[in-house]
N, C-alpha and C positions, 0 to 999 in steps of 0.2 A: 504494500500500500504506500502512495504517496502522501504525507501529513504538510500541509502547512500549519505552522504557528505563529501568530500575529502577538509578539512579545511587547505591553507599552512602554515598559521603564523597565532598569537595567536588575535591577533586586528581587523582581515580580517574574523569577523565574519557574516552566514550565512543570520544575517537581517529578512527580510522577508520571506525568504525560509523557518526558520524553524517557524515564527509566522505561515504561513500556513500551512504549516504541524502538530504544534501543535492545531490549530484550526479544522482542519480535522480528525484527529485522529489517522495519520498514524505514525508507527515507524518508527524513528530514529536510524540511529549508524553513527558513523564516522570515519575518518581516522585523525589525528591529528599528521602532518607532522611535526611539530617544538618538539615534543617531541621524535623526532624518532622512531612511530608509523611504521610499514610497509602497505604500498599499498597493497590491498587484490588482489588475482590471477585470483579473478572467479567476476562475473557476476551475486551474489547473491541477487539483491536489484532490485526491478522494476522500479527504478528510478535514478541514479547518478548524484550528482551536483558538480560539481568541480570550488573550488570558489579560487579566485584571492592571487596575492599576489607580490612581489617587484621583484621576479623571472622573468626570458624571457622562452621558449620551449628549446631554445640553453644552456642554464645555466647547468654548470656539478657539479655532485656532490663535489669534489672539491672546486667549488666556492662557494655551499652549500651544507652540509654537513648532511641535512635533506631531503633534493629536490631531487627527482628519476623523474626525466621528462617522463624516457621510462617506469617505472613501471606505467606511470599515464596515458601513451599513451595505453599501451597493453593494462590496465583496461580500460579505454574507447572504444578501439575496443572489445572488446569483448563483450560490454554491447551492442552497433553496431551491432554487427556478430547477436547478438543472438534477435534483433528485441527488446530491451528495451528501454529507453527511457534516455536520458542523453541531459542535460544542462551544457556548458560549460560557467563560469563567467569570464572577462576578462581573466587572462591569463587561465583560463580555458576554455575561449573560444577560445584561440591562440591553446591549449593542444587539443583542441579535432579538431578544424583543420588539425593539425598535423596527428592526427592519423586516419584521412580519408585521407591527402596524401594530404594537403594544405600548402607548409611552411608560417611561421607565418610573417608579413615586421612590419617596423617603421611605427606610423598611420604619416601622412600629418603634424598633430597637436598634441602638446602635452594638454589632456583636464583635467581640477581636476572642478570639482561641477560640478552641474545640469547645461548641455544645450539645446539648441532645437532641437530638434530633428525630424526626418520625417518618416513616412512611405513608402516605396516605391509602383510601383502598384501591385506587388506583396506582399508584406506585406498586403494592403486591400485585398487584396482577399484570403489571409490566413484566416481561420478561429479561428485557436486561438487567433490574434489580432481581432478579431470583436470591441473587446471593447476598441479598444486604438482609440482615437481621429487621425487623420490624423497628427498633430502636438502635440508633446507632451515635456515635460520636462525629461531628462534622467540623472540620474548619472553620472558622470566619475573620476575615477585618472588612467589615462594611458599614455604610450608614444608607445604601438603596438596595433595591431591589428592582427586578424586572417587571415590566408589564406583562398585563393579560391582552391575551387576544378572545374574539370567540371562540374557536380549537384549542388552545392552549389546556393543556392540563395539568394540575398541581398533583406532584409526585410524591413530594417528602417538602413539612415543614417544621420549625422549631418553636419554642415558648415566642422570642423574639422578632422573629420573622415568618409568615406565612407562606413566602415562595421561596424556597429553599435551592427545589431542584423542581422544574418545569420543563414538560413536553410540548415541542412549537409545530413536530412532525413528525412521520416518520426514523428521521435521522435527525432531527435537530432536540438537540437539548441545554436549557440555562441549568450551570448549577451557579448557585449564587453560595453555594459552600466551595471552601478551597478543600478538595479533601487530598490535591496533590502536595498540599505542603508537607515542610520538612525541618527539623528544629536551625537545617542553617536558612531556609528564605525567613523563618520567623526570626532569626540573630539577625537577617541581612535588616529586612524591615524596622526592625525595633531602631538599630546603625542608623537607617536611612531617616528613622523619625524623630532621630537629637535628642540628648540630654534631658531638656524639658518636656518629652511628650510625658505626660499623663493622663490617658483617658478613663472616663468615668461610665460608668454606664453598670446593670444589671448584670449584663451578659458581657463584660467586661475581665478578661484575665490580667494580672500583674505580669511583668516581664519576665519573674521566676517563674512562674506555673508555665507562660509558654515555651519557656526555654525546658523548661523537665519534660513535658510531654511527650508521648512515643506515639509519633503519627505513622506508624506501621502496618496497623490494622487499619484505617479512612484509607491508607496507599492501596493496600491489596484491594480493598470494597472496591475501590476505582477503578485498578486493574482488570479484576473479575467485570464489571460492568462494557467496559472496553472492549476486553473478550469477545461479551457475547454480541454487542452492537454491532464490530466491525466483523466478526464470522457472518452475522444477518446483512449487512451492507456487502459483501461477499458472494454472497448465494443469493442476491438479490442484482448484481452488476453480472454476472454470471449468466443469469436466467433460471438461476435453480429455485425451487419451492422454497419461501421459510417457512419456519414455524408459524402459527398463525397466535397474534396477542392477545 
């Protein structure tokens, strides 16, 4: 399989996405936004992951001077248009809402570390979560969440956030959990956010707790998830029968 990854800033790296990928054997390319990289036009990868970053969907170039929101939008519809498979990571999960025609809100809660999180009953009856327990641990540093569209489906939510992880389509999905992080993109983050950050909030971890965590088990949930998507995007590019969901 061919992956592209649409990286925004340089700390907000892919995690797990590209451990499985490396492990599988598929190539990589990416787009590397903070180096003022351009957004590619086409739809050449059988896969797009669009992974997060301090940006909102509203954010104009102007305000960042690297962030093309609508170049991230059209590459996501088109990957859409054309029956491929794309993964939007926080605000790349806001970005690809967006560009099925969901504007993105403020989530309820602002969350930073692993919370609990849930599957909805539509999420168990998904079949790429087969492997996710009913209650699981998830990632976060957010303050949005994605929109809804009419089709959209909400798969798994938390105390904090009600869109967790949303289905846009067949092969598209927001997680609005990082559940590819890793205790160094949480050390990179934490680096990245100075001395003075201290955030507050309910669903708020301290920089010890996120630093201790063992995001091992959210990486594998991932993995497994990944799995079974890109085997069905597989036997689906193919022309072979899938499973039916």
């Amino acid at each position: 399989m061919k992956i592209h990854i649409i990286q925004q800033d340089d700390w907000v790296t892919p995690g797990e996405y590209l451990e499985w990928a490396l492990r599988n054997g598929h190539e990589v390319s990416y787009t590397r936004c903070w180096k003022m990289e351009e957004v590619p036009k086409e739809a050449e990868a059988d896969l797009l992951i669009v992974l997060g970053g301090y940006q909102n969907p509203a954010m104009t170039r102007q305000e960042c001077a690297y962030y093309d929101a609508a170049a991230e939008k059209a590459l996501i519809r088109k990957y859409a248009d054309a029956g491929k498979a794309v993964i939007g990571v926080c605000l790349g999960a806001q970005l690809l809402g967006e560009a099925m025609g969901g504007a993105y809100e403020h989530s309820p809660e602002c969350e930073i570390g692993p919370v609990r999180a849930r599957l909805t009953k539509e999420g168990r009856e998904d079949l790429f979560f087969r492997d996710f327990p009913d209650a699981f641990d998830a990632g976060e540093w957010h303050n949005d969440m994605p929109g809804l569209t009419p089709d959209a489906v909400i798969l798994a939510k938390s105390e904090g956030c009600p869109r967790q992880i949303v289905r846009y389509g067949k092969f598209l999905y927001g997680f609005q959990t990082h559940m590819e992080f890793t205790r160094k993109i949480m050390a990179d983050g934490i680096r990245d956010a100075g001395p003075g950050w201290q955030p507050k909030g309910h669903f708020v971890q301290t920089r010890e707790e996120l630093l201790a965590y063992d995001y091992a088990e959210m990486n594998r949930l991932l993995s497994a998830f990944l799995d079974r998507m890109m085997e069905a995007y597989g036997q689906d590019a193919s022309g072979q029968q899938p499973e039916s969901r």
